[in-house]
Every structure is written in structure tokens, then in C-alpha cells.
C-alpha positions in Angstrom: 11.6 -36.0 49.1 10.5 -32.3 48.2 10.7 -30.8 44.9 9.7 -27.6 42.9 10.4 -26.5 39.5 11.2 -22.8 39.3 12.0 -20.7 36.7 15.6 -20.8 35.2 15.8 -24.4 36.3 14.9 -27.4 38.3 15.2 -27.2 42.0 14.5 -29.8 44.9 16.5 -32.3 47.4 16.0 -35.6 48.3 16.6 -36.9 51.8 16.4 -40.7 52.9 17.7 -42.4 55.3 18.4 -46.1 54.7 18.2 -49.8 57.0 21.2 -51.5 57.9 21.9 -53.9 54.8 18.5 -52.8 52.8 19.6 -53.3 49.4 16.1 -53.0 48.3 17.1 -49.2 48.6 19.0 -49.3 46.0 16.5 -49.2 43.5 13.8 -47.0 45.5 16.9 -44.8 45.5 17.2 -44.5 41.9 13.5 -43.8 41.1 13.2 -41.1 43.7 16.4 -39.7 42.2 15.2 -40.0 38.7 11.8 -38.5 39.7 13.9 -35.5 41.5 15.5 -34.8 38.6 13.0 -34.6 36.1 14.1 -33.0 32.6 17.3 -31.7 34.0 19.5 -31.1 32.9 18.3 -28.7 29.4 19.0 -30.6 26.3 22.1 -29.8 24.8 24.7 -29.0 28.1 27.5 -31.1 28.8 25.5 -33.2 31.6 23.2 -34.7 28.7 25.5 -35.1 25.7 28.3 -36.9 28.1 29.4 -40.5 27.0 27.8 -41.8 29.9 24.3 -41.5 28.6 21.8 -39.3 29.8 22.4 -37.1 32.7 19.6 -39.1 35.3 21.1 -42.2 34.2 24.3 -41.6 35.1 23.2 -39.6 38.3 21.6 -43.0 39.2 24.3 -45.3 38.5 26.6 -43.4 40.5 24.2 -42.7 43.4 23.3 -46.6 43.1 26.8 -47.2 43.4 27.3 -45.0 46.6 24.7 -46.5 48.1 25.7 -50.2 47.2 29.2 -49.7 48.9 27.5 -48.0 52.3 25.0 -50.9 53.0 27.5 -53.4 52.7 30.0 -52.6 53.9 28.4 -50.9 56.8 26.1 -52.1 60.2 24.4 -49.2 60.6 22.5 -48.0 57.6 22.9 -44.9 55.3 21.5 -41.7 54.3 21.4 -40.4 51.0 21.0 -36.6 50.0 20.7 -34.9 46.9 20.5 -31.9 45.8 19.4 -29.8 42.3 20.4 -26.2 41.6 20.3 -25.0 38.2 23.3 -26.5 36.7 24.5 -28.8 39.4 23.6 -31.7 40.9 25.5 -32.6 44.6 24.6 -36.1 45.9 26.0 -37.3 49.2 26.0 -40.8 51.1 26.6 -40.5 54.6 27.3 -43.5 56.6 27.9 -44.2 60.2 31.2 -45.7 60.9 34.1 -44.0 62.2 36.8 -43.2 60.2 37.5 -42.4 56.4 38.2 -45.7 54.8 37.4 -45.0 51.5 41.0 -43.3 50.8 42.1 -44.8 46.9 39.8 -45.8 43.9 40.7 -49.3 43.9 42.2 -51.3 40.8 40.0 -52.3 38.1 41.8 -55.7 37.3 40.8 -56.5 41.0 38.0 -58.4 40.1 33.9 -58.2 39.4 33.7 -56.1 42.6 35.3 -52.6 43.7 34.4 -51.2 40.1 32.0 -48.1 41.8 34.6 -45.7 42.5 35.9 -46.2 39.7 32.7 -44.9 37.7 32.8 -42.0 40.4 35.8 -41.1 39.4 35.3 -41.2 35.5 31.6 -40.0 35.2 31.4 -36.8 38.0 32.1 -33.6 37.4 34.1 -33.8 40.8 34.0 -36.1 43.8 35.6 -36.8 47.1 35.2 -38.2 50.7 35.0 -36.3 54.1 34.2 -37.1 57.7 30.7 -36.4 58.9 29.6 -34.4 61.6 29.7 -37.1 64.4 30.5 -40.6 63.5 31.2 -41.6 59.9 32.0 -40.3 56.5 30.5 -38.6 53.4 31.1 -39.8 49.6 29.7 -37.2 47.1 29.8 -36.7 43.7 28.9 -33.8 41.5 27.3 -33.4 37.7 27.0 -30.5 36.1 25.2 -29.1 33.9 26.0 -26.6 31.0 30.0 -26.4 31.7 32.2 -26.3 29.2 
């Protein structure tokens, strides 16, 4: 993880890759996100007045989510990216299996489970799913900060 703060706001990235099944990464996943993104975004934007809570909170919930779906329902690991620029934060989870499965944001009255995309779809600023360079797909989300 590398990360700088520069002058008209927070900048850095976070990079992990993550073990097959390793749902102990969920958690080290939310702290290194949480760490990355510090005080962003400035008090008063959108991203930290937002019914979800603060911004970091609801960065990490979704990321956690994300992450959640790609070790299990995957054999081969996952890596996790995120990025801060100013007013935007991008977070991607790449896993390794061919194919774009995730295509619909599943029912909520499906049960306890499936619930993630769901809080995707209702907490980002934008979101969506694309095949990977090589085998698998990426799920991202965005937050931003400061729109109106």
C-alpha cells in the first residue's frame, strides 16, 4: 500500500492481492482501506454527509462486500485495488475466473445472503462489472466526493 497526501487533496492506491478463500482479508482489507483514506473526503461534500454514514465507512462496507463475494465464490484468490484522487475514490476487485457472472443485482427478499450488490448499487456514486485483462472479471464501485 503507498500513500501521500498532497495539496488540494488526498492521494494514494492500495494494491493486494488475496489467497484463495482467505476471508481473514476481509478485515485487513478494510483497515488498509480506512488507513488509505485518511480524512477524505473534506467535511461537508456529498461523500461525508451521505445516509450511509461516513465516507470510509461506507468505502469499507462496500469494498468488504466485493471482496466477500470474490473469495467465495471463487478458487483462485482476488486482488483488490483502490484508488484516491481528490474527489473520487475508484475501488476494483479483480478475480480470476472466466466469464462475467455477476450480470443482475439479485433480489433482496432472496434471503440473508446476496444482499452486497445490492448496497453497491445504493451506496456508489457509480458501479459496474467488466472482464479483466486475461482470465476473470472486475467489480468496481465509485464514491465521490464534493458532487452535487
Amino acid at each position: 500500500m503507498t500513500g501521500r497526501h498532497g495539496g488540494a487533496g488526498v492521494r494514494g492506491r492500495l494494491h493486494r492481492r488475496l489467497g484463495s478463500g482467505d476471508l481473514t482479508a476481509v478485515p485487513e482489507v478494510r483497515h488498509a482501506l480506512r488507513d488509505l483514506l485518511g480524512k477524505w473526503p473534506e467535511p461537508g461534500s456529498r461523500a461525508a454527509d451521505g445516509d450511509g454514514g461516513d465516507a470510509a465507512g461506507v468505502a469499507e462496507l462496500l469494498a468488504s462486500e466485493l471482496v466477500t463475494n470474490a473469495l467465495i465464490h471463487t478458487d483462485h484468490g482476488a486482488v483488490v485495488t483502490a484508488t484516491v484522487e481528490d474527489s473520487r475514490l475508484h475501488v476494483e476487485v479483480r478475480d480470476f475466473v472466466a466469464g462475467l457472472s455477476v450480470s443482475d443485482v439479485p433480489n433482496a427478499d432472496l434471503g440473508t445472503s446476496g444482499r452486497g450488490l445490492i448496497l453497491v448499487e445504493c451506496l456508489a456514486d457509480a458501479w459496474g462489472v467488466r472482464t479483466a485483462q486475461g482470465v476473470g472479471k472486475v467489480v468496481w464501485f465509485e464514491l465521490h466526493a464534493g458532487a452535487a
